[in-house]
NUTITI-842751 format. One line per 4 residues: number of its first residue (from 0); their letters; for each residue x, y, z of C-alpha. Coordinates in nm, 3 decimals. Layout:
NUM> A> X/Y/Z  ...
% end
This chain:
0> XXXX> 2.530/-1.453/-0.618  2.399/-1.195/-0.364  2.443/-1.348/-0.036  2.245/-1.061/0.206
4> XXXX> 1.939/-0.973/0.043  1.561/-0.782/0.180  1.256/-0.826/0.069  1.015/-0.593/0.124
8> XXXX> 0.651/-0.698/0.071  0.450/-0.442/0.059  0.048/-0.359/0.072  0.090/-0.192/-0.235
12> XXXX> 0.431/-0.200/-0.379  0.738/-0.410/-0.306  1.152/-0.411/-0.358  1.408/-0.622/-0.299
16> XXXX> 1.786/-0.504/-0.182  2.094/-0.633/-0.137  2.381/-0.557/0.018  2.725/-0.472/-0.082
20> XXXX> 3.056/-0.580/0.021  3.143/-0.222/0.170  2.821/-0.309/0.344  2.640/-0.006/0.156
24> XXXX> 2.300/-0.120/-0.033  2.144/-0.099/-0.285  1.788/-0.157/-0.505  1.789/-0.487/-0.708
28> XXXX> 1.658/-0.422/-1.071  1.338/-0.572/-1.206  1.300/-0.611/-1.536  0.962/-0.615/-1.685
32> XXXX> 0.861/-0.893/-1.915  0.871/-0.565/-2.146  1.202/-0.536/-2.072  1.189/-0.202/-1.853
36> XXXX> 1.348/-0.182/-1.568  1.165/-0.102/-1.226  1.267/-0.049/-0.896  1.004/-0.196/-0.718
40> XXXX> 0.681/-0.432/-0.839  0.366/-0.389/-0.764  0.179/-0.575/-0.516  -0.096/-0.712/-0.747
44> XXXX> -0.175/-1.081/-0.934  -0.389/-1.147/-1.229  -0.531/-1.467/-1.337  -0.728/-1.504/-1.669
48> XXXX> -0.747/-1.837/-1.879  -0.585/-1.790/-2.225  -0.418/-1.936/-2.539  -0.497/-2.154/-2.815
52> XXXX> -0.518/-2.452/-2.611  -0.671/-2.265/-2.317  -0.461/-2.287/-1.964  -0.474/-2.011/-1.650
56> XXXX> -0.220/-1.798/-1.658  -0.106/-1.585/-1.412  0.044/-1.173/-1.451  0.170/-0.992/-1.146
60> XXXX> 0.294/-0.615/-1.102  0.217/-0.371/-1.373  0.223/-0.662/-1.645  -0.116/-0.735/-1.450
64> XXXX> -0.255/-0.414/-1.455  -0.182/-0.365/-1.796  -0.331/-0.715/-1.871  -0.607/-0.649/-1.670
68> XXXX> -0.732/-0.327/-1.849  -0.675/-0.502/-2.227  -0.885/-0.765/-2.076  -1.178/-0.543/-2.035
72> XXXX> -1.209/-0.698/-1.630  -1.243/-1.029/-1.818  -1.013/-1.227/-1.540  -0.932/-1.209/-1.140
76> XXXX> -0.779/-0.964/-1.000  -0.586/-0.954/-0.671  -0.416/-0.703/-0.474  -0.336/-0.611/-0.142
80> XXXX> -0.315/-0.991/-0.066  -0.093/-0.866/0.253  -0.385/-0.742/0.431  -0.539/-1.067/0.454
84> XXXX> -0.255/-1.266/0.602  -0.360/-1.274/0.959  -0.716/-1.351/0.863  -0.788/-1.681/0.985
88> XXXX> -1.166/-1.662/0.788  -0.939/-1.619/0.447  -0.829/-2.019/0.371  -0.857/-2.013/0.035
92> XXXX> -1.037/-1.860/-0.290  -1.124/-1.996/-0.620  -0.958/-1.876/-0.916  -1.137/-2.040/-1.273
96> XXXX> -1.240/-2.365/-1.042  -0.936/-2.414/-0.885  -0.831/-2.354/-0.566  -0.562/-2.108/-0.421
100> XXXX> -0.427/-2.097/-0.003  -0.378/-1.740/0.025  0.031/-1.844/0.094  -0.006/-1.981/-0.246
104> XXXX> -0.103/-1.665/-0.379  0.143/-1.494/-0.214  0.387/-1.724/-0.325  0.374/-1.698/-0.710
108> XXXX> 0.384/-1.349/-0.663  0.719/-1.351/-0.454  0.795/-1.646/-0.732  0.766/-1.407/-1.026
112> XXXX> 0.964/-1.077/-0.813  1.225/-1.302/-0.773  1.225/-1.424/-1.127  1.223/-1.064/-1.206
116> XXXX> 1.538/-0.936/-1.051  1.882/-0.930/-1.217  2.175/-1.190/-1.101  2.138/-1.516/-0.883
120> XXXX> 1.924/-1.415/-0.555  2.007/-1.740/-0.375  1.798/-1.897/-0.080  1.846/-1.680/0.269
124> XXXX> 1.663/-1.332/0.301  1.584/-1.141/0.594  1.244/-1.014/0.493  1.016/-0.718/0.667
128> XXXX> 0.678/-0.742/0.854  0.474/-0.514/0.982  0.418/-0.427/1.410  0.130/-0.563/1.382
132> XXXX> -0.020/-0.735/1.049  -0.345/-0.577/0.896  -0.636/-0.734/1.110  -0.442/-0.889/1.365
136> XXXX> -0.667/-0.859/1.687  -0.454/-1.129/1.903  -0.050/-1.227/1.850  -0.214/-1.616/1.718
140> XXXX> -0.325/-1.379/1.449  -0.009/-1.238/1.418  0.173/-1.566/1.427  -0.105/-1.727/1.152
144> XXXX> 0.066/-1.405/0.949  0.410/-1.534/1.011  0.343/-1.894/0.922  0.205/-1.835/0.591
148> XXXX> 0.477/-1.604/0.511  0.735/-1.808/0.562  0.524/-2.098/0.353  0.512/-1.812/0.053
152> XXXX> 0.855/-1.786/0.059  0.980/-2.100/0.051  0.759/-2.124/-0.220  0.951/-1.880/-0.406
156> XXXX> 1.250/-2.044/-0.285  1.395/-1.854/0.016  1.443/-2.175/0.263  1.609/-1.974/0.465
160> XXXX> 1.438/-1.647/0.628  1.498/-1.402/0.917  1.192/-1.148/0.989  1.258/-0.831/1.092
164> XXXX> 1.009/-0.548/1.200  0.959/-0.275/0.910  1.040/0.029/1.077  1.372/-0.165/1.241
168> XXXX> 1.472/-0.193/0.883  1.394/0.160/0.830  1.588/0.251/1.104  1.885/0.062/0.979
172> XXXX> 1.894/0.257/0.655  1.889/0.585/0.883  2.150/0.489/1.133  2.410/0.388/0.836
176> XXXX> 2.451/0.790/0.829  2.523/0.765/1.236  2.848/0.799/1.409  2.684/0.777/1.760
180> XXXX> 2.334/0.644/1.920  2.023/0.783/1.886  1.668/0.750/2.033  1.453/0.737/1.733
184> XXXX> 1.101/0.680/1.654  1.065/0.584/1.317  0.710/0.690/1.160  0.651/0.424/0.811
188> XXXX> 0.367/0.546/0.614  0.241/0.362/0.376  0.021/0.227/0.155  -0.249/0.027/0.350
192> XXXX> -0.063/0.061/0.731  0.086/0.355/0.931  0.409/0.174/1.195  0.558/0.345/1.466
196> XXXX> 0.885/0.225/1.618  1.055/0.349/1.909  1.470/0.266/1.867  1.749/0.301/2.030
200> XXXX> 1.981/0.275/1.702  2.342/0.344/1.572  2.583/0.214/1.381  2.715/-0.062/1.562
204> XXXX> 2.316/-0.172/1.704  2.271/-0.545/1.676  1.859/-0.609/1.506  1.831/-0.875/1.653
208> XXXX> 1.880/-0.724/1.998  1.525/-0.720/2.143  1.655/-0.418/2.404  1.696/-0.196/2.142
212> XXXX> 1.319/-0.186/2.035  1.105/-0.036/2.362  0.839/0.041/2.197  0.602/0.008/1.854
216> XXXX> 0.254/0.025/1.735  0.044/-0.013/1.419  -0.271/0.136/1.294  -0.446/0.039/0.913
220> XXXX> -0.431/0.390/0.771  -0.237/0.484/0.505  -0.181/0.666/0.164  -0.550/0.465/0.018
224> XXXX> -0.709/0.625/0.332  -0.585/0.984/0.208  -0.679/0.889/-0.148  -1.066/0.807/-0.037
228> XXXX> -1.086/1.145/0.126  -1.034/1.273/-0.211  -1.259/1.011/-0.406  -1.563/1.114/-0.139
232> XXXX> -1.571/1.481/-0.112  -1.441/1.545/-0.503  -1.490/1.281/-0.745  -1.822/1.112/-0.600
236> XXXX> -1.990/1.418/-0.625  -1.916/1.492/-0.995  -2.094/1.122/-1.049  -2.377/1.230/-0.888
240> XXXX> -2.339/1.125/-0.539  -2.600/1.301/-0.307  -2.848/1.352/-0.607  -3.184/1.203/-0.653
244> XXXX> -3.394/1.060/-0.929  -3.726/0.947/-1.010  -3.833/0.567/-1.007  -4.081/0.454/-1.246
248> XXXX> -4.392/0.532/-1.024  -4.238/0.865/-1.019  -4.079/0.852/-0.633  -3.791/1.028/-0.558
252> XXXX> -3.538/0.824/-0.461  -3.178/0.913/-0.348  -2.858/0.806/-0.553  -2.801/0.416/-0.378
256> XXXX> -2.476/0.550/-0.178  -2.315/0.207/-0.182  -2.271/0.286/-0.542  -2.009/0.536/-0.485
260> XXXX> -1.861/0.339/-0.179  -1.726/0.084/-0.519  -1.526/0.402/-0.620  -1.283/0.420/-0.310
264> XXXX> -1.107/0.092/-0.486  -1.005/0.145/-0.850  -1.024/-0.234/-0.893  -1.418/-0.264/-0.745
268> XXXX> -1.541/-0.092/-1.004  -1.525/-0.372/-1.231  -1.781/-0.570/-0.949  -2.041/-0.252/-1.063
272> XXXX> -2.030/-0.451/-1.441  -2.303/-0.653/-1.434  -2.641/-0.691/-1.594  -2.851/-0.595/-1.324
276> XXXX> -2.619/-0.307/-1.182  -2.604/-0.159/-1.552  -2.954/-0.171/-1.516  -3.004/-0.001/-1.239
280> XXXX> -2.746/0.285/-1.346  -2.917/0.346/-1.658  -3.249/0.354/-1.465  -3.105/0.604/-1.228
284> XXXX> -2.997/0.777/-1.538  -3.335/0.821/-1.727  -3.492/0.970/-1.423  -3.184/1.129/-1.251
288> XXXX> -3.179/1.552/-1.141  -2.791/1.514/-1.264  -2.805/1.278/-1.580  -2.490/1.434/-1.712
292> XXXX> -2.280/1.321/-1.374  -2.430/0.971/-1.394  -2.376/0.918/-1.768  -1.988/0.947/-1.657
296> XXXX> -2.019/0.738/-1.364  -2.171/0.460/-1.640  -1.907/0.547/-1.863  -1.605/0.498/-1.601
300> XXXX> -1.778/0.151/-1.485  -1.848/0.052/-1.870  -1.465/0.112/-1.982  -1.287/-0.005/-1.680
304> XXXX> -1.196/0.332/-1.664  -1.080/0.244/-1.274  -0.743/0.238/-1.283  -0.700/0.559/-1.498
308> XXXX> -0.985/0.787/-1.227  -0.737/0.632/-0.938  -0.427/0.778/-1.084  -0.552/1.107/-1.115
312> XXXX> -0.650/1.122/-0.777  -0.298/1.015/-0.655  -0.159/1.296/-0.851  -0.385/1.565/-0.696
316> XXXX> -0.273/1.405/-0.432  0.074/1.435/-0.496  0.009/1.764/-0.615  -0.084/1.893/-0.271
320> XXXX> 0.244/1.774/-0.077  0.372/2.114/-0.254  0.115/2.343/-0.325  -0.155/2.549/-0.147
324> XXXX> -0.406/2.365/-0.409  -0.424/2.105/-0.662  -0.684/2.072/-0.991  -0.843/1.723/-1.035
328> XXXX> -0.872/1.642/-1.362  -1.002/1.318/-1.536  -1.034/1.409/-1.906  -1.186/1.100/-2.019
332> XXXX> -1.506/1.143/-1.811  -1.455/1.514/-1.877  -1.412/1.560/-1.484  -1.224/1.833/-1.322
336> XXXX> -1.252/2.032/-1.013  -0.976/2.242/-0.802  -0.897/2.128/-0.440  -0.798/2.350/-0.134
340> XXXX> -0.500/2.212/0.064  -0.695/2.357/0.346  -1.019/2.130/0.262  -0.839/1.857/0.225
344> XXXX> -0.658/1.927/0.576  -1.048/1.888/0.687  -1.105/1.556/0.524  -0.831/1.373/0.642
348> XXXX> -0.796/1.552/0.976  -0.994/1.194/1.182  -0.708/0.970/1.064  -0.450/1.184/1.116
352> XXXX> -0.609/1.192/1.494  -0.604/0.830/1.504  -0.270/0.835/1.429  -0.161/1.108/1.683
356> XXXX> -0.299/0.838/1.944  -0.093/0.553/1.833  0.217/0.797/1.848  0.150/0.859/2.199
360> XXXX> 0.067/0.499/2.275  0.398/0.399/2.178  0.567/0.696/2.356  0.394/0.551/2.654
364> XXXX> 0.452/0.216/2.616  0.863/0.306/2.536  0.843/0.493/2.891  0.947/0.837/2.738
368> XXXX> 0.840/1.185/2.605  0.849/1.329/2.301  1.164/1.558/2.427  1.326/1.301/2.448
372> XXXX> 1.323/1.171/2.113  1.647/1.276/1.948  1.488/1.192/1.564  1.221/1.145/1.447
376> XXXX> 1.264/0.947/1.088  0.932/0.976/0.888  0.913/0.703/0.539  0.703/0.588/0.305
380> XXXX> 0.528/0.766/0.038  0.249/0.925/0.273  0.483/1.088/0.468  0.519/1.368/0.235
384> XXXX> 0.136/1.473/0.283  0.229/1.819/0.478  -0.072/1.727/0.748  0.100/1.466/0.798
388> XXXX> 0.434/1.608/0.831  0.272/1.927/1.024  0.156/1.667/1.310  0.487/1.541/1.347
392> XXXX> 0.623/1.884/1.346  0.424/1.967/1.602  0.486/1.731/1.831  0.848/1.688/1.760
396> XXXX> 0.974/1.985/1.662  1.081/2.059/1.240  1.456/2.057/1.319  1.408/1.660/1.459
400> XXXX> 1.208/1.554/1.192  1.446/1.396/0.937  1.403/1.189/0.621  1.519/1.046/0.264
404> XXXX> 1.489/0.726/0.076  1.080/0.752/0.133  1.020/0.481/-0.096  1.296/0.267/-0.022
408> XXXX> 1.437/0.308/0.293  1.309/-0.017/0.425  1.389/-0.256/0.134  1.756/-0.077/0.171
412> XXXX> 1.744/-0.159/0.587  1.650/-0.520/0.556  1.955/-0.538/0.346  2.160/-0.370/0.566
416> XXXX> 1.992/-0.592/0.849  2.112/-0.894/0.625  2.436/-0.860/0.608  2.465/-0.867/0.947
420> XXX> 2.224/-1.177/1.060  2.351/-1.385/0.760  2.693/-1.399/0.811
% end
């Protein structure tokens, strides 16, 4: 049985870790009610009622996407359920006239990771958390967070559960490579948040030990931020944002712009499929200057084509960590267009600001300058978007800017952190 294990639970994706007896870590394997094998799950639930006697059943990860698109939409689909945990307006929902508490929700889907991963997890973790959780304006939002966290997972059986901050974990799976101490400010990109930590850190540093921690901050930008930027100035256009079309009495009348405001979340699309707003497209259609642009846009919304548009962006996306340009291309909708690194620079050039002013919030708050930063650790899959890294760069310096384990460097940490606050 693995004694020290982290669970990171993440906006969009999330791992569990363990660690060793040589107190090195490593991933815990998921297995797939396929029977592939994942390193990390994704953060999503999907309910739809099923069977020959019909009952709700619940898939979560990318068993519920897949479910999702073979059900044509035809169920409820959940994700980012992390963002909502220090909402005190977010009780409960109903799901096929029952109702769920959002820890309930976040339970079965820690429930089903756990059920997922190979060997006997036991009932002690030391699970991360964010600086600040998504929406939290005061710390009784923070704390609301907290509570129903630790109600999910004893729900999913983990009685017994030490929190530690995200980029503290992060942190730890840096300083396993130390010999001495370092002042570090770890940068954790990801999905749905952007945490800055600044850490005094080495191999011997207690995480527990509130003195090593003089500083952090939290902003809600992330990778889905950077994937809008593309949805608004590339693919909304090629469905006919900005265009007009003629109502019946002849009026011009401008494209309804909360139409393409559906398309910055793969999974709202599906709220475009009804009666009245298939209607409406098909009027906007018959009249439209750009008919071609909004016959795809009905097409997309008719075959829950969401998911599929959303992954192509993420790989132009992707694309442009490494290259001066990237080509969009959505074949099914016939949809392609090349994009500048340079433009895209442009787009996303406000968060990145935003961002820059957290940094030197918490270089304020931790009573230092960034010359005195000896690293600067940068994780999580948005910190390989070069504007990104450029801004760090600048302010840092390239030769202080280290990395590695993007993706799981804080899943590996709370691991790390668990051998040592479990023993």
């Amino acid at each position: 049985m693995s004694e020290h294990i982290g669970i990171d639970f993440g906006t969009t994706n999330s791992a569990i870790a363990s660690a060793n007896s040589d107190r090195s870590t490593s991933l815990v394997p998921l297995v797939t009610p396929g029977g592939n094998t994942l390193e990390s799950w994704r953060s999503i639930l999907f309910f739809e009622i099923d069977g020959p006697q019909p009952g709700l059943s619940c898939a979560t990860g990318g068993d519920a996407i897949e479910r999702y698109l073979d059900s044509g939409g035809d169920g409820r689909l959940i994700q980012s359920i992390k963002s909502h945990l220090a909402s005190a307006s977010f009780k409960k929902t109903q799901i096929f006239n029952r109702p769920w508490k959002l820890e309930d929700l976040v339970g079965r889907f820690l429930r089903s990771l756990r059920e997922a991963a190979t060997g006997e997890l036991g009932n002690r973790a030391v699970v991360g958390r964010p600086v600040r959780y998504w929406g939290a304006e005061t710390d009784e939002d923070d704390e609301r967070a907290i509570e129903r966290m630790r109600a999910a997972l004893d729900i999913a059986g983990f009685g017994q559960v030490e929190f530690v901050f995200e980029p503290v974990a992060a942190a730890f799976h840096y300083a396993q490579r130390l010999s001495a101490p370092e002042l570090v400010l770890v940068a954790d990109f990801g999905g749905g948040t952007s945490d800055f930590s600044l850490i005094r850190v080495g191999p011997d540093t207690d995480p527990a030990d509130p003195n090593a921690i003089l500083a952090n901050g939290g902003i809600g930008i992330g990778g889905d931020t950077f994937d809008g930027a593309i949805v608004d100035h590339v693919v909304s256009p090629l469905l006919g944002k900005g265009s007009s079309y003629k109502d019946e009495f002849g009026a011009a009348m401008p494209a309804p712009p909360w139409l393409y405001g559906m398309l910055r979340r793969w999974h709202q699309l599906s709220f475009l499929k009804s009666g009245e707003n298939m209607r409406l497209l098909a009027k906007i259609e018959r009249g439209s200057e750009r008919p071609e642009q909004i016959a795809a846009l009905i097409e997309i919304v008719e075959d829950d084509l969401g998911f599929d548009l959303h992954r192509s962006v993420e790989q132009a996306k992707i694309d442009l960590s490494s290259a001066d340009s990237a080509d969009f291309r959505f074949a099914t909708a016939d949809l392609a267009e090349s994009i500048a690194l340079a433009s895209f620079d442009d787009w996303i050039q406000p968060p990145i600001e935003t961002i820059e002013a957290i940094v030197d919030q918490v270089l304020e708050a931790g009573g230092t300058e960034a010359g005195a930063v000896d690293r600067v650790f940068a994780t999580g899959g948005t910190s390989f978007v070069p504007r990104v890294r450029a801004s760090l760069e600048r302010r840092f310096g390239a030769e202080r800017i280290v990395s590695g384990g993007e993706l799981i460097s804080v899943a590996s940490g709370l691991a790390a952190c668990a051998a040592r606050l479990l023993r």
